[in-house]
PATORRO-446946 format. One record per residue (C-alpha): residue in one letter; x, y, z. Coordinates in pm, whole numbers, padded with zeros to 5 digits, always signed. Layout:
aXYZ/...
% end
This chain:
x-01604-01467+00534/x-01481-01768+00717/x-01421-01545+01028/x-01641-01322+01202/x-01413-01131+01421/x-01495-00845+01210/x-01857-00884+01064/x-02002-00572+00989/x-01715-00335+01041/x-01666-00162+00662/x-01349-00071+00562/x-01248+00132+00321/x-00890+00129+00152/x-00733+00418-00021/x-00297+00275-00008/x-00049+00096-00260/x+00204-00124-00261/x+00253-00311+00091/x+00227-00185+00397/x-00167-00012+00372/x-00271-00300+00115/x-00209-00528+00369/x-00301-00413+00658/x-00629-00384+00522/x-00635-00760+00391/x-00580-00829+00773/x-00861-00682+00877/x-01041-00847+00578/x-00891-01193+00691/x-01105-01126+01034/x-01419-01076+00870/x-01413-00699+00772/x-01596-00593+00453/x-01340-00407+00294/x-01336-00189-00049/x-01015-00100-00218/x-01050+00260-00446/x-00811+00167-00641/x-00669+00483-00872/x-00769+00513-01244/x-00703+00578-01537/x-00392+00595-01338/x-00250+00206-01259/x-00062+00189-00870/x+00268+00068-00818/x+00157-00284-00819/x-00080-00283-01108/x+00265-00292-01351/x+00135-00248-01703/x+00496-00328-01919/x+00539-00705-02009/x+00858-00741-01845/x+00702-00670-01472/x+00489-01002-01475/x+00586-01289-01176/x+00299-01454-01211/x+00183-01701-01481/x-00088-01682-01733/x-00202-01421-02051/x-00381-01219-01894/x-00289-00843-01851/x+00004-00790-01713/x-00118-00552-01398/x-00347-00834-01283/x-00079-01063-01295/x+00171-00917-01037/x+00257-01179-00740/x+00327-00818-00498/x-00023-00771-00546/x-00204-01008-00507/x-00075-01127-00180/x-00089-00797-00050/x-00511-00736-00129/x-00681-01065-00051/x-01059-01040+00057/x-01119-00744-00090/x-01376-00578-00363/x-01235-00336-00593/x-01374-00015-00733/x-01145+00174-00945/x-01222+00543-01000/x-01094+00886-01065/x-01150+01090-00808/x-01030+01425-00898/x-01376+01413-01095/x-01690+01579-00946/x-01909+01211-00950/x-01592+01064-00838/x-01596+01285-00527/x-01963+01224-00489/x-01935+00840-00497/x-01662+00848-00249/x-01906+01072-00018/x-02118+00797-00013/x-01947+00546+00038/x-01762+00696+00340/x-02107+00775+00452/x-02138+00423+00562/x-01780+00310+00659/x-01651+00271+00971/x-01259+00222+00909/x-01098+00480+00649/x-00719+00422+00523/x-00554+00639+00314/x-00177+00542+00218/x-00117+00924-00037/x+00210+01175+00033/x+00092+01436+00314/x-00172+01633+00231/x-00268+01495-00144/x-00619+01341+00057/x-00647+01713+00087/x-00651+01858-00226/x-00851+01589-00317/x-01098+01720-00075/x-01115+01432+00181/x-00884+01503+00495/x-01006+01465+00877/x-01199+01744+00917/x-01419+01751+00582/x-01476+01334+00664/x-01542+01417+01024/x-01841+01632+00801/x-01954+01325+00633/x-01950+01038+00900/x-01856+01160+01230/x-01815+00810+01406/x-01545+00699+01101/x-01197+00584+01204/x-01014+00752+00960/x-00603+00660+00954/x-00336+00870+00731/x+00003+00612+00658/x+00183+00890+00528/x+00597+00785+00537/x+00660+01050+00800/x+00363+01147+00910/x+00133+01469+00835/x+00383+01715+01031/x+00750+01792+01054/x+01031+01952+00788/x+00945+01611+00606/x+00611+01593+00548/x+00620+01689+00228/x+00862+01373+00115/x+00723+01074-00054/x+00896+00733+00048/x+00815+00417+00029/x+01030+00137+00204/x+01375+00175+00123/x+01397+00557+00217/x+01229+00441+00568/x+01512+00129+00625/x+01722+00354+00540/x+01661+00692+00718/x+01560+00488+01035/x+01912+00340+01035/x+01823-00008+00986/x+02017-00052+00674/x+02335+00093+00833/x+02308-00205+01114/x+02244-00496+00899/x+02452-00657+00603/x+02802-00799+00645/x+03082-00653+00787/x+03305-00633+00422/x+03020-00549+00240/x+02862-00179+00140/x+02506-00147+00373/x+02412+00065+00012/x+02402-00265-00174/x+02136-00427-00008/x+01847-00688-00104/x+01515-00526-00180/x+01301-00667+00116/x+01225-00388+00344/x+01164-00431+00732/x+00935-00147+00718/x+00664-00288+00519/x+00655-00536+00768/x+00581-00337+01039/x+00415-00076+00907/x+00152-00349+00785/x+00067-00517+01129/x+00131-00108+01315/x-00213-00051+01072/x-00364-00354+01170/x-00315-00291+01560/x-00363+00075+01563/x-00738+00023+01385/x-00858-00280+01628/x-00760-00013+01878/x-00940+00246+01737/x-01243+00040+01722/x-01243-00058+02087/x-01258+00342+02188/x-01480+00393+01985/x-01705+00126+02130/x-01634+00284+02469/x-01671+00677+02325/x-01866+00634+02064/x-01697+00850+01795/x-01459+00857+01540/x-01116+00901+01599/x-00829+01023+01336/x-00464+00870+01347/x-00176+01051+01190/x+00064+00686+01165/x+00406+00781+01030/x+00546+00458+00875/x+00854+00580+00972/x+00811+00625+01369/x+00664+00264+01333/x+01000+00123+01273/x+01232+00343+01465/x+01099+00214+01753/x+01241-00069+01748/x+01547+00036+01764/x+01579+00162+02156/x+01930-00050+02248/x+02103+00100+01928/x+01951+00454+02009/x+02093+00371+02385/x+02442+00270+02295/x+02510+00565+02109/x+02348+00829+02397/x+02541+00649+02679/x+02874+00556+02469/x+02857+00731+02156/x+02901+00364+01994/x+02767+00257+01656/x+02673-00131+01592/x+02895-00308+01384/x+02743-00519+01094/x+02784-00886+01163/x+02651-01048+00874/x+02546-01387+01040/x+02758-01399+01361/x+02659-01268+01734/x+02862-01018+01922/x+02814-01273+02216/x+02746-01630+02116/x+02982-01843+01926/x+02912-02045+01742/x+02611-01848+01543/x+02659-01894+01211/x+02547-01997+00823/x+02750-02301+00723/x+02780-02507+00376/x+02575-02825+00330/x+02670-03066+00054/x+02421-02939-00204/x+02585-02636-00408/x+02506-02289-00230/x+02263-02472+00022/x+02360-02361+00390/x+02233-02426+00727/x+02198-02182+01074/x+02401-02376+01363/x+02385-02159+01710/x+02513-02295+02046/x+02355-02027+02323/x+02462-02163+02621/x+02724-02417+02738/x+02500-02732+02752/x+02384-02664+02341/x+02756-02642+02314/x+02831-02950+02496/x+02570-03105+02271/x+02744-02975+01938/x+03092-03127+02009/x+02973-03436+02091/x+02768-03447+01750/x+03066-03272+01536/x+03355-03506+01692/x+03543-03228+01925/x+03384-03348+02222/x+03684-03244+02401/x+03631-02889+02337/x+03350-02884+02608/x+03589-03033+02907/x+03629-02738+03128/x+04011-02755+03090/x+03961-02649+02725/x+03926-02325+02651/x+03647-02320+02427/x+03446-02488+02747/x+03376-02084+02799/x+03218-01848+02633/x+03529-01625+02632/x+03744-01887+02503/x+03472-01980+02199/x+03445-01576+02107/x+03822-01594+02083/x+03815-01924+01915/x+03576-01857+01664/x+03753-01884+01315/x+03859-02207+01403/x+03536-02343+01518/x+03335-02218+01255/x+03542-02451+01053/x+03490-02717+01244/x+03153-02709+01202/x+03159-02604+00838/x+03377-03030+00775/x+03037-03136+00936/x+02743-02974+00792/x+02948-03013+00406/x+02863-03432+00445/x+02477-03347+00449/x+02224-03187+00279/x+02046-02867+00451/x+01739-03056+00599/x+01926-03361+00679/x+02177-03169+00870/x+01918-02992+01052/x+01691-03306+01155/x+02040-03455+01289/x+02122-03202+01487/x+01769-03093+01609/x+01707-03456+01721/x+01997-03401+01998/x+01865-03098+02112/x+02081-02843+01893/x+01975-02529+01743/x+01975-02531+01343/x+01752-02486+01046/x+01810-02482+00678/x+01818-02158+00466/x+01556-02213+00292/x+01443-02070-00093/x+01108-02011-00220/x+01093-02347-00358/x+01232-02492-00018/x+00920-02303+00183/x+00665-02479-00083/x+00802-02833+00030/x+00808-02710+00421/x+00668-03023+00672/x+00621-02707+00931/x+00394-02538+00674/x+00264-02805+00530/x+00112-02949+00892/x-00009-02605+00973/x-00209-02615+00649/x-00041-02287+00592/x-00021-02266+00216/x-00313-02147+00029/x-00400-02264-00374/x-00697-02013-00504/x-00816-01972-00814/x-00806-01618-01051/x-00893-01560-01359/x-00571-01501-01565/x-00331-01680-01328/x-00543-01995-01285/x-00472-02203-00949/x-00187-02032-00778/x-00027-02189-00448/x+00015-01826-00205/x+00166-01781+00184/x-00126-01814+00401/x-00183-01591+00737/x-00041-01463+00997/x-00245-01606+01272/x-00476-01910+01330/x-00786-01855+01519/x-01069-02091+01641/x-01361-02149+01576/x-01375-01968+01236/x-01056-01985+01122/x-00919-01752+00848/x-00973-01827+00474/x-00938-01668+00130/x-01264-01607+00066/x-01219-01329-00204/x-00931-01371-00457/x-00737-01103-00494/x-00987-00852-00748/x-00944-00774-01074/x-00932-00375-01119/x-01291-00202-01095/x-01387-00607-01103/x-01665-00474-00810/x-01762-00120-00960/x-02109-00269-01050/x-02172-00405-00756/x-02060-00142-00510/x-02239+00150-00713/x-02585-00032-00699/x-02596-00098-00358/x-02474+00300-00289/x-02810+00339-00513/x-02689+00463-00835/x-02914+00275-01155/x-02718+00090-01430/x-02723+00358-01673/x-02599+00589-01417/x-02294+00337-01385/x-02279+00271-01762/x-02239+00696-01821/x-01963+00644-01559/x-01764+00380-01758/x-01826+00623-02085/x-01709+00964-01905/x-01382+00747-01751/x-01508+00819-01415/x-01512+00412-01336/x-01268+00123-01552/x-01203-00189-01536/x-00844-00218-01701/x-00570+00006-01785/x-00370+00109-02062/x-00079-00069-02178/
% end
């Protein structure tokens, strides 16, 4: 690994989807030797195996192909195995023998049936970490739910805040706020982990309900409605207290551009820029911030027979330059072509084996010296199985009797 934050800490991953995946790749990204057990014969949620599921190029199978997945388990190695079988059990013995960081991402108590919850690892490796990501935790009239991120947006409340006012808060774009922080909640609550257990010495278990990591965040709303019984209106893209804040057209067709004036000086600013600078004389009404929140129809408009003579980034340069607040809304393509990004060397390009070179989203953090990399494209299933098994001690034709009795694979049905 590039960075050595990490070195030597062995992780072991046992999640699909988003939120587990990558907060394991995190602690990968820092140096962490980490193994995903990925499910088979059964394929994950990510591992799609009809035709129709593929976003990324190539001819390759389709479940290695899937652009969810692989930028959700970077430096990884993958061992794929069924282990509801007896030398699946025993593999996983061993390898948790050695770990120090276990993640498992299953419904409340599925780790165990399988035989593997706190107490019987505890058995195995008494100085593991061991961390359950369960939606809503291991306890409560819930437990026994399985949700992934839309239940949690929803049942935290977060979907019911955010939208546009005319619109239905049902109808609402598949990116999830929970996977977000349920991700970098992982992340933090391990590093901590680690650090007592430097200072203790052993192993410590943490039941992390995705769901309490995201209703957190939420303490004004919770306030409002204890103190004045008052539910949050959805604003779509203005501010309950700043006007102007607001998505306006460009000249390119469905291209828009963020223009917010925060204080009276930004606003000042604006006016002069957009022609009105009269509207920031203090005999003007709109030289207040009660006047402009009463006045807002009309100077969203205003600004709207400005931004419509420029393209997105144009606009934005022009009215960053004098000290405005603006940015274009950006696509996917626009984020490839990004002079932010691009200084930051942000972007990634890796190589895999059925996608070929692939341009991905780089990291969250920098750090120096040893600066994060992508040393280990994301795996192909079981593409480690070999590997891992020989240095747990197991011979060849031990591995080779695994592949034959479907204990191990390395690709799934179609």
């Amino acid at each position: 690994m590039s960075n050595h934050s990490l070195e030597g800490i062995k992780v072991v991953e046992m999640a699909e989807a988003w939120a587990g995946p990558v907060g394991a790749s995190l602690l990968g990204d820092m140096g962490a030797d980490v193994t995903k057990i990925e499910s088979y014969p059964r394929h994950s949620l990510t591992r799609p195996t009809s035709s129709r599921y593929a976003t990324m190029p190539g001819n390759g199978p389709v479940y290695e192909r899937d652009a969810l997945h692989h930028q959700g388990n970077r430096n990884k190695k993958n061992l794929a195995m069924d282990l509801r079988t007896k030398f699946g059990k025993e593999i996983m013995r061993k390898i948790l023998s050695e770990a120090d960081v276990f993640i498992e991402g299953y419904a409340a108590g599925k780790i165990a049936q399988l035989g593997f919850d706190w107490e019987e690892v505890q058995k195995i490796n008494p100085n593991l970490i061991m961390i359950s990501i369960a939606g809503w935790g291991l306890a409560g009239p819930y437990k026994n739910m399985v949700t992934l991120g839309a239940g949690l947006d929803a049942t935290t409340g977060h979907l019911s805040v955010r939208g546009y006012p005319e619109g239905d808060f049902v109808d609402t774009h598949p990116n999830f706020h929970s996977d977000a922080t349920g991700s970098s909640t992982i992340f933090f609550a391990i590093l901590t982990a680690l650090i007592q257990r430097n200072i203790t010495g052993s192993g410590t278990f943490i039941d992390l309900s995705q769901w309490e990591a995201l209703v957190w965040q939420f303490p004004a709303i919770l306030a409002d409605w204890s103190m004045n019984k008052r539910i949050p209106a959805r604003l779509g893209n203005a501010d309950m207290h700043i006007v102007p804040h607001g998505v306006y057209k460009t000249a390119e067709d469905d291209k828009w551009i963020v223009v917010v004036a925060e204080n009276d000086d930004q606003w000042a600013r604006l006016c002069e820029v957009i022609s009105h600078s009269n509207w920031a004389d203090l005999s003007h009404a709109y030289s207040s911030i009660i006047g402009r929140l009463k006045g807002r129809k009309e100077i969203d408009e205003a600004i709207e027979q400005f931004t419509i003579k420029y393209n997105g980034f144009d606009c934005a340069d022009l009215l960053q330059k004098n000290n405005i607040l603006a940015s274009p809304v950006v696509t996917p393509p626009d984020v490839l072509l990004s002079k932010q990004l691009y200084e930051r060397d942000w972007h990634k390009t890796i190589e895999h084996k059925w996608t070929g070179p692939v341009m991905v989203g780089g990291f969250l953090w920098n750090v120096e010296p040893d600066n994060l990399d992508w040393n280990i494209p994301t795996a192909l299933v079981g593409e480690h199985n070999k590997e891992i098994l020989l240095k747990l001690g197991y011979r060849s034709d031990e591995i080779d009797a695994f592949y034959k009795k479907n204990v191990i694979g390395n690709k799934y049905s179609d």
